[in-house]
N, C-alpha and C positions, 0 to 999 in steps of 0.2 A: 848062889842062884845063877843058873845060864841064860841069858838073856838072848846073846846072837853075836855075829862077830862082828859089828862096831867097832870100834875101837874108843877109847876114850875122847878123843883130839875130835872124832868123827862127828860123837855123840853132843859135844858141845859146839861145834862149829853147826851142827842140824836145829838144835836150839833156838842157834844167834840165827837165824837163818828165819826157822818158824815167828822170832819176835819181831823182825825188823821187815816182814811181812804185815803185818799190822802197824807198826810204829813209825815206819818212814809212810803210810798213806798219813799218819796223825801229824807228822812233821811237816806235810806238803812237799814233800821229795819225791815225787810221782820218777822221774827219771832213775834213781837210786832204788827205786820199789821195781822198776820194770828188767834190772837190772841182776834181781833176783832170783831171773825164768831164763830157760836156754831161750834161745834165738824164737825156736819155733813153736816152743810151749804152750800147751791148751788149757786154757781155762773155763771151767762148766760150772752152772747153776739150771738146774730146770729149763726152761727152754732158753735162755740165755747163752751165750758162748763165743769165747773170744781167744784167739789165735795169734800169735805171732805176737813181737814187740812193740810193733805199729797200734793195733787192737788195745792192746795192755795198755801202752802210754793214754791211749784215749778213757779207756774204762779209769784211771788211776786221775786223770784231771776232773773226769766226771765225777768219781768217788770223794775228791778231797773239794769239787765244789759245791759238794751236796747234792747234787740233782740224782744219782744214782748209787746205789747200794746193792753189791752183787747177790745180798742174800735176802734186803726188802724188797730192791725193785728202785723204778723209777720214784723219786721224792716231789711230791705236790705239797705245799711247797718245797724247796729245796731246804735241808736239816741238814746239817754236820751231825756225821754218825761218827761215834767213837764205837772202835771192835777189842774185844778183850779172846784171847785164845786159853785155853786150859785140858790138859792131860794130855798133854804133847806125847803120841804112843810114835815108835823108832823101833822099824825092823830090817836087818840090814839083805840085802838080796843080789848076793854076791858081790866083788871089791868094789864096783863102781854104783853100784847102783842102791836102793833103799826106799821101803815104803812107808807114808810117815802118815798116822789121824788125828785128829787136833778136835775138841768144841769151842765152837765161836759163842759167843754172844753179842747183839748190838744192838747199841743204847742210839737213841735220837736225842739230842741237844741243841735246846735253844733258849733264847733270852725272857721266853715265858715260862715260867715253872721249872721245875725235878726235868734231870733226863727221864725218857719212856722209853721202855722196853720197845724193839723193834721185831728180832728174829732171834731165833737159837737153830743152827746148823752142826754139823759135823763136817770138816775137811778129809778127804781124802787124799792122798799124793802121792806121785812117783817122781824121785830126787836122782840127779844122776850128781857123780864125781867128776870135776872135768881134771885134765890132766894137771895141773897147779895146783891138787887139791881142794878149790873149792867147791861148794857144794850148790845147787841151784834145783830148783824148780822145774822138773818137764813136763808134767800134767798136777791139776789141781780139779778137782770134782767138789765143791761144795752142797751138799742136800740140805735145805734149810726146812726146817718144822717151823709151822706157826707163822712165818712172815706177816706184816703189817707194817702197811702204808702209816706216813704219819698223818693223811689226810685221814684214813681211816678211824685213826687215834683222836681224832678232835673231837672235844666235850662238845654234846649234843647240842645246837641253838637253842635258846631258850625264847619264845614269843611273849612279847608285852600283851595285855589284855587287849590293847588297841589293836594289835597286828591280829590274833585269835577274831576279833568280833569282826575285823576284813575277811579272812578267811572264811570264816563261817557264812 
């Protein structure tokens, strides 16, 4: 079966690339995560969008401090999101360059209850080869379906009879 011309070395260095995209944000290694994007690299979500490694470093302290989640949104309260990638697709577009779709999923974690489902997206990317053979990140387009706030997610108040006969 023809896949495309990757090369083997390519196709796994794109991998380790797609994981550690998600896994240095779970690490707190915001610097090492922004390190993964050229220089000038764009990053998209719906109307969200963030530029350059300056941008990145800020969205990746926001991300690992909870308050923002590039594919829910802003966190009311602030949640630690764990992101899981799956069906890493790798197409290669001539020597240097490569486009790569990925599905996200992210889960919301906290010290109450089960993680909750947050978003389910698809990544889009355009990866270039810099001349060392590494591989990075030059645009990244996430479309996310379904997002939800974790505020959104909180189980309904429940009113005492006392509160009800105020109201009423």
């Amino acid at each position: 079966m023809w896949l495309d011309t990757l090369n083997a070395t390519d196709r796994v260095t794109l991998l380790e690339l797609y994981g550690r995209s998600v896994m240095l944000l779970e690490l707190g290694r915001a610097s090492e995560w922004v390190d993964l994007f050229v220089p000038n690299a764009l990053l998209r979500c719906g109307s969200h969008q963030f530029q350059g490694h300056a941008d990145l470093l800020d969205l990746a302290r926001r991300t690992i401090a909870g308050e923002f989640d590039l594919a829910a949104g802003p966190q009311i309260p602030a949640a630690r999101c764990h992101h899981s990638l799956s069906d890493v697709s790798l197409f290669a577009d001539g020597l240097h360059h490569a486009s790569g779709f990925a599905h996200l999923n992210v889960l919301a974690v906290g010290a109450a209850g089960a993680p909750r489902w947050l978003a389910f997206g698809v990544y889009s990317d355009r990866l270039g080869k810099c001349a060392s053979g590494c591989w990075r990140f030059a645009s990244r387009t996430l479309t996310a379906d379904g997002a939800a706030s974790v505020q959104d997610m909180a189980p309904p108040v429940r009113k005492s009879a006392a509160t009800k006969r105020l109201v009423s």
